[in-house]
C-alpha positions in Angstrom: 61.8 -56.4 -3.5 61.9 -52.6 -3.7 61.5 -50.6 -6.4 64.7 -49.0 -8.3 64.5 -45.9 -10.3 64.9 -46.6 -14.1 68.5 -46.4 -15.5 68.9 -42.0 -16.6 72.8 -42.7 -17.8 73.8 -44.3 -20.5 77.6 -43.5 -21.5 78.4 -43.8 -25.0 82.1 -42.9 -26.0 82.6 -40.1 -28.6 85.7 -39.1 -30.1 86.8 -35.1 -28.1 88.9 -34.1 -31.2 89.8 -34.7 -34.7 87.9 -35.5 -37.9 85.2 -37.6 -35.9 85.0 -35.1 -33.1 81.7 -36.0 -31.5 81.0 -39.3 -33.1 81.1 -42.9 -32.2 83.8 -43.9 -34.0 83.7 -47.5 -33.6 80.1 -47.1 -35.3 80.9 -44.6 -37.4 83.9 -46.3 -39.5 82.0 -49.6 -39.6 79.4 -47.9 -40.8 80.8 -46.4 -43.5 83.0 -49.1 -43.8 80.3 -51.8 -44.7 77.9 -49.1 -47.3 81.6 -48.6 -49.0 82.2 -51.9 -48.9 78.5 -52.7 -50.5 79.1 -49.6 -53.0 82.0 -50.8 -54.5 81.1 -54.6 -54.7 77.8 -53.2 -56.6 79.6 -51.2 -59.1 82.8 -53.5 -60.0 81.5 -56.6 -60.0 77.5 -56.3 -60.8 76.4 -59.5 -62.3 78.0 -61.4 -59.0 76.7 -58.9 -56.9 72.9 -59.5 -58.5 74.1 -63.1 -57.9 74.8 -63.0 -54.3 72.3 -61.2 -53.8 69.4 -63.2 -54.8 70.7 -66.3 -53.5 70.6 -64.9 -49.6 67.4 -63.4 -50.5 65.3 -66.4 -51.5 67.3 -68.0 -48.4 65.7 -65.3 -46.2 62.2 -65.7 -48.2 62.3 -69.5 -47.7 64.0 -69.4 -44.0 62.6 -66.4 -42.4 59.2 -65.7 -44.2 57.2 -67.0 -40.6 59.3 -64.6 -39.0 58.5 -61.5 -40.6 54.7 -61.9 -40.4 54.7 -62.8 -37.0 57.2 -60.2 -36.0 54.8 -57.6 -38.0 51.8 -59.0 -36.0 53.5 -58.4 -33.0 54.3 -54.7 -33.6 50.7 -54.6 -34.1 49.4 -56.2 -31.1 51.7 -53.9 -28.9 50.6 -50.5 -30.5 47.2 -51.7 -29.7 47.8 -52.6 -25.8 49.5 -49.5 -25.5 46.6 -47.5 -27.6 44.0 -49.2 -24.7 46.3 -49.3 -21.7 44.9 -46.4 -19.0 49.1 -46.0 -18.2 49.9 -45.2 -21.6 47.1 -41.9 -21.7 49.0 -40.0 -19.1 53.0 -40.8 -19.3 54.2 -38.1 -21.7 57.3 -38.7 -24.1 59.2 -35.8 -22.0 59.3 -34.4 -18.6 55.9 -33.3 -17.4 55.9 -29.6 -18.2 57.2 -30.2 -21.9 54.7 -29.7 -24.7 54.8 -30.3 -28.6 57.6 -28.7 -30.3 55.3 -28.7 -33.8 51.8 -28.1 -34.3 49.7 -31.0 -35.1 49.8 -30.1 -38.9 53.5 -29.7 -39.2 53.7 -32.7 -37.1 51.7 -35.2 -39.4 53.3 -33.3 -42.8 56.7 -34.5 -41.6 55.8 -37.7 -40.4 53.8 -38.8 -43.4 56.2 -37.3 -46.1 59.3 -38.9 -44.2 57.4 -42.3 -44.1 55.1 -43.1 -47.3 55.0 -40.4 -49.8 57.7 -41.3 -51.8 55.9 -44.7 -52.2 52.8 -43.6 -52.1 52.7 -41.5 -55.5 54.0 -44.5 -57.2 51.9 -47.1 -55.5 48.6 -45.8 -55.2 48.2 -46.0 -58.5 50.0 -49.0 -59.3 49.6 -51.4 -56.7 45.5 -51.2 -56.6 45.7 -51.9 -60.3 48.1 -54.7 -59.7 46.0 -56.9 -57.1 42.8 -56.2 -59.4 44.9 -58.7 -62.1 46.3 -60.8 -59.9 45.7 -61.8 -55.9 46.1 -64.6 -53.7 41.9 -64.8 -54.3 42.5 -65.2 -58.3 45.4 -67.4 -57.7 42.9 -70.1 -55.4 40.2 -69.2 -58.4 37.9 -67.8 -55.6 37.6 -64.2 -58.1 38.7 -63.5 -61.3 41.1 -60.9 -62.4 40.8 -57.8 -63.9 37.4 -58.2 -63.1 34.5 -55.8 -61.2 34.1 -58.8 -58.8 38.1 -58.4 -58.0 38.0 -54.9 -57.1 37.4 -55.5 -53.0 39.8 -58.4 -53.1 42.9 -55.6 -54.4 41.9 -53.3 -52.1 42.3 -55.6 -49.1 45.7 -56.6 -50.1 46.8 -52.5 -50.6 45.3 -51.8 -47.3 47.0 -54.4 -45.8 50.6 -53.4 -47.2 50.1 -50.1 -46.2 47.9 -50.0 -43.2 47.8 -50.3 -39.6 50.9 -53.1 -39.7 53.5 -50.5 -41.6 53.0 -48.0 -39.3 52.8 -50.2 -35.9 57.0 -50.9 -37.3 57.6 -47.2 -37.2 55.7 -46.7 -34.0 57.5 -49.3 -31.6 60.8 -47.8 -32.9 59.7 -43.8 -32.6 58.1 -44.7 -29.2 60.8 -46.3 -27.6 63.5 -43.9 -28.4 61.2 -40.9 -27.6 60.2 -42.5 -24.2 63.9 -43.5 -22.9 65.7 -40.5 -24.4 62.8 -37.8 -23.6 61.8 -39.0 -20.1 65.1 -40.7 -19.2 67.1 -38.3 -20.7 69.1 -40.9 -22.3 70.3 -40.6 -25.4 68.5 -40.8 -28.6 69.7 -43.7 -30.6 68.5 -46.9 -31.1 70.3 -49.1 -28.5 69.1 -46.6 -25.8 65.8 -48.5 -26.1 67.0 -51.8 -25.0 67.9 -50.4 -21.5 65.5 -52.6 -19.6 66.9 -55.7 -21.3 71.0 -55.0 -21.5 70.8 -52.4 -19.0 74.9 -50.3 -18.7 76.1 -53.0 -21.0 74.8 -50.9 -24.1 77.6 -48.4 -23.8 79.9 -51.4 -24.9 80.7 -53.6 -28.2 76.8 -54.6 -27.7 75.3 -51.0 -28.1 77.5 -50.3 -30.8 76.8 -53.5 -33.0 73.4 -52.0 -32.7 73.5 -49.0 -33.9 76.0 -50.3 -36.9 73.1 -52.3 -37.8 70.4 -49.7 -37.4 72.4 -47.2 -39.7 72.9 -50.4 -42.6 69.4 -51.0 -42.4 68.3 -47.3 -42.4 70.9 -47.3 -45.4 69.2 -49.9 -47.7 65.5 -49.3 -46.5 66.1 -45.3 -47.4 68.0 -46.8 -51.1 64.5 -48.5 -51.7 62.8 -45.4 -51.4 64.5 -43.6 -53.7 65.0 -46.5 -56.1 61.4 -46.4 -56.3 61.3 -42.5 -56.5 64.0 -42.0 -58.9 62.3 -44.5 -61.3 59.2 -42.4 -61.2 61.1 -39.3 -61.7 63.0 -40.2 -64.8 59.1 -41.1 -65.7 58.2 -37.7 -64.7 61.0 -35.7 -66.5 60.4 -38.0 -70.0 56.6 -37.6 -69.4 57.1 -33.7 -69.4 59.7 -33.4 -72.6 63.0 -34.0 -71.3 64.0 -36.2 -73.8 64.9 -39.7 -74.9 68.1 -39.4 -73.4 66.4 -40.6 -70.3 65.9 -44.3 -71.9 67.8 -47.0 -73.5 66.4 -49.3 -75.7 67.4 -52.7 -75.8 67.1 -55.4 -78.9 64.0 -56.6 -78.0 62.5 -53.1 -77.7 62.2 -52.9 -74.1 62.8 -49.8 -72.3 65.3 -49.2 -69.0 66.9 -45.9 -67.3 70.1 -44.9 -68.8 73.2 -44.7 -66.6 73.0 -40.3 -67.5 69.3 -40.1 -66.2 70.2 -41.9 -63.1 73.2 -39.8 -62.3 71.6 -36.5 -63.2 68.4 -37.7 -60.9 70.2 -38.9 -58.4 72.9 -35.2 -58.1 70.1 -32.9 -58.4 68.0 -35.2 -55.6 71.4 -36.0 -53.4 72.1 -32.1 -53.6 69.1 -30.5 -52.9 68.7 -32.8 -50.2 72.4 -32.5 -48.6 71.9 -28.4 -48.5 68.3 -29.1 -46.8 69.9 -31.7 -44.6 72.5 -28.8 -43.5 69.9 -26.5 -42.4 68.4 -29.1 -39.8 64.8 -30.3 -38.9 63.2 -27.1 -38.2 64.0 -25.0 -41.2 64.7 -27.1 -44.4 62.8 -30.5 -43.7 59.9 -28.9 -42.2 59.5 -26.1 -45.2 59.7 -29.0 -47.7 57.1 -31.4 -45.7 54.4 -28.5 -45.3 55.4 -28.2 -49.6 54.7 -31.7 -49.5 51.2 -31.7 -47.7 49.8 -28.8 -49.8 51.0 -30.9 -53.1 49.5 -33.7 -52.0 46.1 -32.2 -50.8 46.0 -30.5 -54.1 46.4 -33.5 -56.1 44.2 -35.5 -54.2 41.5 -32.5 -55.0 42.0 -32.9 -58.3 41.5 -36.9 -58.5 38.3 -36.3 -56.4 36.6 -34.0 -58.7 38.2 -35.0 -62.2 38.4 -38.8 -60.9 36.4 -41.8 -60.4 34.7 -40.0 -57.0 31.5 -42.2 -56.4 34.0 -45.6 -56.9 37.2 -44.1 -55.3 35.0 -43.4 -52.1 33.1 -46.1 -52.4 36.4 -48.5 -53.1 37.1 -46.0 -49.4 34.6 -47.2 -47.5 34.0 -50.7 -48.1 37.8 -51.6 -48.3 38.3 -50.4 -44.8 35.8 -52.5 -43.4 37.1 -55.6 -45.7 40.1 -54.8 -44.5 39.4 -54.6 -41.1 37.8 -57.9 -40.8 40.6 -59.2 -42.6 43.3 -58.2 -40.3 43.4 -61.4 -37.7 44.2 -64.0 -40.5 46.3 -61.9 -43.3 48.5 -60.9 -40.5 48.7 -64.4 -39.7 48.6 -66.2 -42.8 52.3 -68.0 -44.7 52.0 -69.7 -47.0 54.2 -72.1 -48.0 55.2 -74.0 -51.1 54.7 -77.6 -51.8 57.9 -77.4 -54.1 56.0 -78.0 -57.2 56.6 -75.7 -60.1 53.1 -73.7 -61.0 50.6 -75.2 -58.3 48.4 -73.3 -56.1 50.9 -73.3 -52.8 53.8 -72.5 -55.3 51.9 -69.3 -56.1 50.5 -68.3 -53.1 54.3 -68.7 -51.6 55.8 -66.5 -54.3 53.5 -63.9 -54.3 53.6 -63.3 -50.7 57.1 -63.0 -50.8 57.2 -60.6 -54.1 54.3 -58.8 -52.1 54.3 -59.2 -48.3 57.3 -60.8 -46.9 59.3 -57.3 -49.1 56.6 -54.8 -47.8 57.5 -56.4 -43.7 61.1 -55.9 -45.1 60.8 -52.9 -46.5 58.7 -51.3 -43.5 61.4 -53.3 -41.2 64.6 -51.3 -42.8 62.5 -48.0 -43.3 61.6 -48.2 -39.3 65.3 -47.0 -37.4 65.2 -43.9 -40.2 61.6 -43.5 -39.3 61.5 -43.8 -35.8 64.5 -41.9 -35.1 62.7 -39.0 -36.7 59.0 -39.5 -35.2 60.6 -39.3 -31.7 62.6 -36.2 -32.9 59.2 -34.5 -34.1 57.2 -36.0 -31.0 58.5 -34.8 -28.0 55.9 -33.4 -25.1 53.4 -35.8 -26.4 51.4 -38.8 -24.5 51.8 -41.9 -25.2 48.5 -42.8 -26.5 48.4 -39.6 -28.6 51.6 -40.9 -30.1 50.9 -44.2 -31.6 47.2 -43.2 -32.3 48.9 -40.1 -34.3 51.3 -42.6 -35.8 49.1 -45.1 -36.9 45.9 -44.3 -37.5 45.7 -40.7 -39.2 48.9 -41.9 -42.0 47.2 -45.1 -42.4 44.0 -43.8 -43.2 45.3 -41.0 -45.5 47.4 -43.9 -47.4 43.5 -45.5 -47.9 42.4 -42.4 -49.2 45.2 -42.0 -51.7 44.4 -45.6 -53.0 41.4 -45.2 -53.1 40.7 -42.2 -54.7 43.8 -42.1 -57.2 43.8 -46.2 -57.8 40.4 -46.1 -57.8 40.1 -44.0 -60.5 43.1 -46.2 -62.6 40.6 -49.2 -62.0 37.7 -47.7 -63.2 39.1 -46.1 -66.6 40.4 -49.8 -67.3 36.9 -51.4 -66.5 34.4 -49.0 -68.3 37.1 -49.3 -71.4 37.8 -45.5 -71.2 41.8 -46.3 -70.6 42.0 -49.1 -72.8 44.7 -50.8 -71.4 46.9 -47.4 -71.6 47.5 -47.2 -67.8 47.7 -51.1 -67.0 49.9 -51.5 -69.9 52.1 -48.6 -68.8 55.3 -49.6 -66.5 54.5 -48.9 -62.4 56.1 -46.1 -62.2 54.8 -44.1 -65.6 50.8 -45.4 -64.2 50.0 -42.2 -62.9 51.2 -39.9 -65.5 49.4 -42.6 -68.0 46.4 -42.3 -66.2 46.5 -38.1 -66.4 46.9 -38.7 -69.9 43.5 -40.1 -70.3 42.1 -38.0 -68.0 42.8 -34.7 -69.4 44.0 -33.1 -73.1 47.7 -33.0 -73.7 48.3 -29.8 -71.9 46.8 -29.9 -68.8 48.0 -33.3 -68.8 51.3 -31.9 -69.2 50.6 -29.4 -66.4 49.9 -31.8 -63.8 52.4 -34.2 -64.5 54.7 -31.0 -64.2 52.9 -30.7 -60.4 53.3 -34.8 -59.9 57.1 -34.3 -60.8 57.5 -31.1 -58.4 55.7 -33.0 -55.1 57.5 -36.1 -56.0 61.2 -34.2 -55.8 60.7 -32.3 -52.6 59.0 -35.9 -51.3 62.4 -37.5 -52.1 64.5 -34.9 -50.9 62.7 -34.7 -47.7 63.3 -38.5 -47.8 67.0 -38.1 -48.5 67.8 -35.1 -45.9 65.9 -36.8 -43.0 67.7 -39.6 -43.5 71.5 -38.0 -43.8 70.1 -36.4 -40.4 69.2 -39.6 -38.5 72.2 -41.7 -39.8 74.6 -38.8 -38.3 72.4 -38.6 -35.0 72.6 -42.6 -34.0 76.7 -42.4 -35.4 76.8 -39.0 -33.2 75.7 -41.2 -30.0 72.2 -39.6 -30.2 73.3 -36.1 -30.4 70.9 -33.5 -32.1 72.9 -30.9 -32.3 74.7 -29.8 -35.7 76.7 -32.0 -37.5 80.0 -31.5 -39.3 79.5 -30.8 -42.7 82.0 -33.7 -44.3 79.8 -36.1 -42.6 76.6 -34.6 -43.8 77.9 -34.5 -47.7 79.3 -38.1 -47.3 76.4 -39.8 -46.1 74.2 -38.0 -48.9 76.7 -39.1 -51.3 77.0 -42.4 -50.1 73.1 -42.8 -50.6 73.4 -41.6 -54.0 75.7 -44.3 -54.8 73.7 -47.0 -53.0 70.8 -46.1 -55.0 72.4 -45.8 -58.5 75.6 -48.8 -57.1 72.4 -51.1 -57.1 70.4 -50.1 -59.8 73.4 -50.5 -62.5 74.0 -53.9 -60.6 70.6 -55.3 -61.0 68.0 -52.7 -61.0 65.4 -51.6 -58.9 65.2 -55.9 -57.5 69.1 -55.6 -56.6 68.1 -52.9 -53.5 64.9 -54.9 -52.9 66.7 -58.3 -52.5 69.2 -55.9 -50.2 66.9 -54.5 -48.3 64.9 -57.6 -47.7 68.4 -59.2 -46.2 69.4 -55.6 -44.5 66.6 -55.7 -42.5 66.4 -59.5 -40.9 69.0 -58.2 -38.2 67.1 -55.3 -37.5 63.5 -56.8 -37.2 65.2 -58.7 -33.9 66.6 -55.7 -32.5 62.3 -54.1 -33.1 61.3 -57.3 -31.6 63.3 -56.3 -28.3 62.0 -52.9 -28.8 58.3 -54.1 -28.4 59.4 -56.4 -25.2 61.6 -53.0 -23.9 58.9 -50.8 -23.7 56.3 -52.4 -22.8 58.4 -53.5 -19.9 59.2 -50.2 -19.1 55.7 -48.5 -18.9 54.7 -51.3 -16.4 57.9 -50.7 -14.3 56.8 -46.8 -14.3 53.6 -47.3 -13.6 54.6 -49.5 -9.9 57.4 -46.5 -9.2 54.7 -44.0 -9.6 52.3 -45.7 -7.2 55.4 -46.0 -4.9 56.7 -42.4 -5.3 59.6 -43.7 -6.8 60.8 -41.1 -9.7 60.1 -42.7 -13.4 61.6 -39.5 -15.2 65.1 -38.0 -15.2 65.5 -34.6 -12.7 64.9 -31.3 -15.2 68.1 -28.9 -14.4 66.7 -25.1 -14.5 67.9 -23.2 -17.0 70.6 -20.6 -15.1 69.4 -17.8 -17.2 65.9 -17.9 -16.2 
């Protein structure tokens, strides 16, 4: 049978007048319709909303938990037969003359502060220290905790989370949008992707069920982010002298963000990020990101010649080859519980799903918000360059921030210079605990000033990009400007997802919503792997037959 061209038109309906002018409306209101619907449920009726909640999630953990590791093995074995395939190093995500929009710099800034860094400043401290207590090795008594002989056992485990698998999830989203919108010309949101698979019916009720999904998930994967952010802000601001005003203190003496700290957090993040958002990708969000790289470099400076060095770079060098070996089987390995309270499979169970199973989740409902940006930022590029770009060079600068920076956490706690002041300190305070010990009072005050600084224009950049992407997939992949109303809601409406949640059940009331957001939209990724790897192998035969792959570039009348 002879070769067809590759459907270039993909009709999707947007409203020609009124307040939706330019949107999807059917994706649009239910949108909106669902977050309000979450909102509100969150805020009036907390305690059953925790409730709910939980229940579904440890459903999904017990149900689905084979699912999201073999899913997340998937995503990886794709990006690696495209990074080999010969096809996949001459197809470019555009039209054969375009080139790169951003420089190579600018290009990695904004696709590594809109994908880790938020995470990142709390984690690289925190989660290191974390799997040097406690580990899936300590829990079979294979190494003991807290010990020098547990040190490559954590770093596996961080690598892992953050490593080649995380950012395999973002690629197969980025790379499918950028390759059917950029070369097909169709447009870019998310159900332009499955094309191969659902073909012209994608313009209906099936395309737009889609996209309703791929905003919720963006939604709740974005809330987790800055749940995680705004915890380590308040941290920041009490760290730095803004008062005890930022804490309440229960009975028992334990500590929790006060409803005022979240609020004021959450307005002066929400609106620095909503005027950014109005300025578009190339001014505001790529300002902040090239901010967010020289921060970053700066701090990571500092930790190399203040830190642990020798045991940050060696932690480096030998947990990337322990990791590497380790890939084939943690990517593969559930474990399952035996249904007996405190043995060995009971642990093993529960920690992959307080650990793994939420990072597959969490990567899972971070990926549409993501991906829709890494194919906005990568047009003109190859694909091989693409999901090289996209996994290797983030992946390997989140090792060097664990290494170096949790490193150095690890090895104040084992030579007894910490004393159990940055393991006893809550995740979020662990890096401004650590500084504490590393320097006197004021310099320590200084550079949790800088941490404070990087960590706002990391959130906001997190926060804009994702008001952006939301109103591009509702917007029926349109780039252009947005109306204003929709750029404020949306930036509102994350505001009170983030703080709706929190005051329902904390930072584990977005987890356990996230972890449910994203189940719908890890089978929509799964038919984004299958999609494009389809649709290289079609190109490729209509190539060899002369039949046109990419959609017909109309000159520009004024040149």
């Amino acid at each position: 049978m002879a070769l067809e061209p590759p459907l270039m038109d993909l009709p999707i309906s947007t409203a020609d007048s009124g307040f939706y002018k330019g949107f999807t409306r059917s994706v649009t209101v239910s949108a909106k319709v669902l977050v309000g619907a979450l909102i509100i449920w969150a805020v009036a009726f907390p305690e059953q909303a925790a409730g709910v909640l939980s229940g579904i999630n440890a459903l999904i953990l017990a149900t689905f938990n084979y699912w999201y590791v073999f899913v997340m093995a998937f995503f990886v074995v794709v990006c690696l037969v495209l990074a080999v395939w010969p096809a996949s190093g001459k197809l470019k995500l555009g039209h054969p003359d375009d080139t790169p929009e951003f420089t190579n710099f600018s290009w990695f800034s904004m696709m590594f502060g809109a994908g880790i860094g938020i995470g990142m400043l709390t984690f690289a401290t925190a989660e290191p220290l974390y799997h040097w207590a406690k580990n899936p090795s300590t829990i079979q008594g294979l190494t003991e905790g807290s010990t020098a002989g547990n040190v490559r056992d954590a770093y596996i485990w961080s690598f892992t989370h953050w490593g080649i698998a995380a950012w395999a999830a973002y690629a197969i989203v980025g790379l499918s949008l950028a390759y059917f919108s950029y070369r097909r010309d169709l447009p870019l949101t998310i159900r332009s992707a499955l094309t191969p698979i659902f073909g012209r019916a994608l313009s209906g009720p099936l395309g737009h069920v889609i996209d309703v999904v791929a905003v919720v998930a963006t939604v709740l994967g974005v809330a987790q982010t800055l749940g995680f952010g705004v915890e380590q802000f308040i941290s920041g601001l009490s760290r730095i002298g803004f008062g005890d005003w930022l804490y309440t203190v229960a009975e028992d003496g334990s500590k929790s963000m006060s409803i005022t700290a979240i609020v004021v957090a959450l307005a002066v993040i929400m609106g620095a990020s909503t005027l950014s958002a109005l300025s578009g990708v190339g001014k505001g969000i790529k300002w902040l990101s090239n901010i967010n790289m020289g921060l970053s470099f700066f701090i990571l400076a500092f930790f190399l010649i203040f830190g642990s060095t020798f045991f940050g770079l060696q932690a480096l060098v030998v947990g990337i080859w322990d990791y590497l070996i380790s890939i084939p089987g943690n990517i593969l390995t559930v474990w399952s519980s035996d249904g007996v309270e405190g043995s060995v499979a009971t642990q093993l169970n529960g920690w992959q799903g307080g650990w793994t199973i939420f990072y597959w989740a969490w990567w899972i409902a971070f990926a549409p918000f993501v991906g829709v940006f890494l194919a906005r930022i990568s047009r003109g590029r190859t694909v091989r360059e693409y999901v090289l770009g996209a996994i290797i060079i983030p992946a390997v600068m989140c090792f060097v921030w664990f290494a170096i920076v949790g490193g150095t956490a690890i090895d104040l706690e084992l030579n007894g210079d910490a004393n159990g002041a940055i393991t006893g300190a809550g995740q979020s305070d662990q890096l401004f605990a650590m500084l504490a010990v590393i320097l006197d009072p004021t310099l320590a005050w200084a550079m949790s000033l800088i941490v404070v600084i990087l960590l706002l224009t990391y959130l906001v950049t997190s926060a804009d990009s994702a008001v952006l992407i939301i109103n591009t997939i509702n917007a029926a992949g349109d780039e252009g400007p947005k109306a204003r109303p929709h750029i404020i809601f949306w930036g509102v409406a994350l505001a009170l997802v983030v703080g709706g949640l929190i005051i329902a059940g904390g930072l584990g009331a977005i987890q356990t919503a996230m972890v449910i957001g994203a189940l719908p939209f890890s089978i929509v990724m799964a038919l984004m792997g299958v999609s494009v790897l389809k649709a290289i192998w079609r190109d490729g035969r209509r190539e060899k037959a002369g039949v046109a792959a990419t959609a017909v570039q109309v000159a520009d009348p004024a040149e």
